[in-house]
N, C-alpha and C positions, 0 to 999 in steps of 0.2 A: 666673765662679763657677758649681758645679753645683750643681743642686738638692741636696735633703733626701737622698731614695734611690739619688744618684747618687753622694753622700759617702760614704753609708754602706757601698755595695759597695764602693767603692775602698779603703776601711777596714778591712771584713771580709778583701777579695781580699788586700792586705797584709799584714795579722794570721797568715794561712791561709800568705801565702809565706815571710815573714821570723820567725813564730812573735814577735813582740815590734813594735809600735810608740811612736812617742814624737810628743804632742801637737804639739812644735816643726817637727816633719818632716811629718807633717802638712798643718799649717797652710801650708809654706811650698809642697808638694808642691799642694794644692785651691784655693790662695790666697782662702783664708777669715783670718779671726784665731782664734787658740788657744778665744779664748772661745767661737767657734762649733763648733772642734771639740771643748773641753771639754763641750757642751750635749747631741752628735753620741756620742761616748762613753757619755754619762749613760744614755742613751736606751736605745744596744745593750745594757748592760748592765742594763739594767730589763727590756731583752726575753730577755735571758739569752742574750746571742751573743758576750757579751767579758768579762771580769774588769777593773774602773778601776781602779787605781791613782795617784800622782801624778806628776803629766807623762805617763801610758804608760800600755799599755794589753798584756792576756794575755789569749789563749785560755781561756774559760769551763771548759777542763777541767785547768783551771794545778794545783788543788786535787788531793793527791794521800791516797794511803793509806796504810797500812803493808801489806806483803807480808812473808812469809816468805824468807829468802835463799835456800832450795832454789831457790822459784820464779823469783826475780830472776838469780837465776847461769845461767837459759837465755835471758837478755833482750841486746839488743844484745853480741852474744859478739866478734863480731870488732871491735868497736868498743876493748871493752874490753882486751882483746887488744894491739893498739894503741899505745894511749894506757899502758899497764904497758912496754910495749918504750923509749917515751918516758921514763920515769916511771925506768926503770934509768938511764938513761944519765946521769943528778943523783946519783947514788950517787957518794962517796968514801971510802977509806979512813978508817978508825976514826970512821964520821961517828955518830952519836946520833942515832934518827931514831924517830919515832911513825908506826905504822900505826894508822889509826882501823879502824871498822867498815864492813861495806860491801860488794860484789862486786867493784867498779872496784879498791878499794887489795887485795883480796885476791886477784886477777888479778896484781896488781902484785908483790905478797908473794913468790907462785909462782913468778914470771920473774925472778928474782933473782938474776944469774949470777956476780957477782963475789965473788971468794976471798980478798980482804984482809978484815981485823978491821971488824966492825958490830955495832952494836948497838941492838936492837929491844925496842921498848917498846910493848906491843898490848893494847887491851882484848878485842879478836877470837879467839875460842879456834879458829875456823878457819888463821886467820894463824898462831896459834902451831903448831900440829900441822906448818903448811907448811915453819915455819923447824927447826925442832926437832932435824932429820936434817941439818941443814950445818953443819959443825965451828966454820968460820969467825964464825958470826952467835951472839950471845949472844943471847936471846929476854930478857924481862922482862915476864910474864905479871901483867896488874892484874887486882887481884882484886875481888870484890862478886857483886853477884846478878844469876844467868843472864838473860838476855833471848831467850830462845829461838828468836823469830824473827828474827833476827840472829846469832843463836851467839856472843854477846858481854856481859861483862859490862855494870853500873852501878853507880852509887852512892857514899856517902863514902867508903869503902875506896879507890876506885881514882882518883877527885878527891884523896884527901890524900894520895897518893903523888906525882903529878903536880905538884902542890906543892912538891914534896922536888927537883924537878927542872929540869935545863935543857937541849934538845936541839937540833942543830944546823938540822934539817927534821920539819916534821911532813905526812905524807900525807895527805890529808883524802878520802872521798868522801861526796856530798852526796843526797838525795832532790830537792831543788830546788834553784833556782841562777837566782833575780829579782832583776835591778837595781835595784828600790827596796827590796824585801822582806830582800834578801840571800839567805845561805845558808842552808840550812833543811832539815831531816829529819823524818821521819815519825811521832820518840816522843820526847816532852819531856825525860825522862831522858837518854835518849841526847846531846840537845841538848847538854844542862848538862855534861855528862861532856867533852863536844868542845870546850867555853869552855875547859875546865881545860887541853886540849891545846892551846891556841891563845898562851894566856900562857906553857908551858914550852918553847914552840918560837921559833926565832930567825927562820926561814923556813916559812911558813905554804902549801903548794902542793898544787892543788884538782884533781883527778882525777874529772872527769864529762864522761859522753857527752851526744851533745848533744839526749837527749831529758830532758835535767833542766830544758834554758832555758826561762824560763817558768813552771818547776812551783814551788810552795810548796807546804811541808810544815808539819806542828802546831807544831813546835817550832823558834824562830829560832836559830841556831848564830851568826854576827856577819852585821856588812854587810859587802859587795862589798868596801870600802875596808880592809878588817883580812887580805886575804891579797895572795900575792905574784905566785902563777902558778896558773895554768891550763893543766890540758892536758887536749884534748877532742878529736872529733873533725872531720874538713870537711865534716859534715851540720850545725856549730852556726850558728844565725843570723848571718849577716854582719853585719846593724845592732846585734844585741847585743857582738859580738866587737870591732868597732870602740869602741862605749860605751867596755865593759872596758881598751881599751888605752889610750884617752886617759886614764883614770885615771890612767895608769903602772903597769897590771896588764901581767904576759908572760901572752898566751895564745900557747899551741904547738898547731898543728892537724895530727891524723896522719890 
């Protein structure tokens, strides 16, 4: 058994490599019991060197902000890049498909190569501009009130359209992406807007690089367990990507 500060680094040094730990791995990894590393936990985060959560444990800087999308569309570029090349290849003829709001789905939006009939339903007025010039893609632009730093609408205008509807895939990208917390975005609006996309869609598939694992955002979008697939890329933590697939989530790593 090691000491107090002997835990604690092998905790912190973990946290630091794998960006996520889980009390049980832990325990079995110090050969302590949970309750000591639940105690072990408690502590760092009183000293403000972890984020608790239950069973698991995040990076004290998990908490995130809102950003402008100017600024976020110069952040992980080739990631994004990627993970949108992935993100094509789920595309089918006449499929019905929602782009949320975001960098990662409008990377996605962009790289859009196929010529048979789609149809696009986006609160993202970036997304729409991108589609707007291909014959092939019907856009379906939701309407409400601008959100600026996003370049995308909100509100009951474009939740009761969403209503009206049902689609085959919805694109989602996220501000965080925590296995107890779920998925989560940075403007509580926006949140609620993205539930409504979550019930018109038949396949629900999560488009974030892997500096989202770990972060939560103000506004909770669902849990882990209400999508399908992930596609990220081979920076995301290996102990959280395994989590995810025992679920019976597809993660794709590009």
């Amino acid at each position: 058994m090691r000491n107090i500060a002997q835990r604690h680094k092998v905790i912190l040094s973990e946290l630091e490599k794998e960006g996520y730990v889980r009390v049980q791995d832990l325990s079995e990894r110090l050969g302590v019991s949970e309750v000591t590393i639940r105690k072990d936990l408690k502590e760092l985060e009183t000293r403000k060197l972890l984020f608790r959560s239950h069973g698991s444990a995040s990076p004290m800087s998990s908490l995130i902000n809102d950003r402008h999308i100017d600024e976020k569309e110069k952040i992980q570029v080739n990631e994004k890049l990627r993970i949108a090349d992935a993100a094509n290849l789920l595309l089918e003829k006449n499929d019905r498909i929602i782009i949320a709001s975001g960098t990662t789905v409008l990377s996605f939006a962009q790289k859009i190569t196929m010529t048979e009939p789609l149809t696009v339903i986006t609160p993202s007025v970036k997304v729409s501009l991108s589609l707007c010039y291909k014959p092939n893609v019907e856009v379906i632009q939701l309407g409400g009130t601008m959100r600026k730093s996003s370049a995308s609408v909100v509100g009951p205008n474009a939740e009761s359209l969403l209503c009206e509807l049902m689609c085959n895939k919805l694109f989602i990208g996220v501000d965080g992406l925590d296995l107890d917390f779920g998925l989560t975005t940075s403007n509580m609006a926006e949140a609620h807007l993205n539930q409504y996309m979550l019930r018109a869609a038949q396949e629900v598939i999560v488009l974030a690089d892997s500096s989202k694992f770990g972060k939560r955002g103000f506004g909770k979008i669902c849990d882990i367990g209400q999508i399908h697939r992930i596609i990220t890329d081979k920076d995301a933590p290996p102990n959280a990507v395994q989590i995810i697939r025992e679920k019976g989530i597809e993660v794709t790593l590009v």
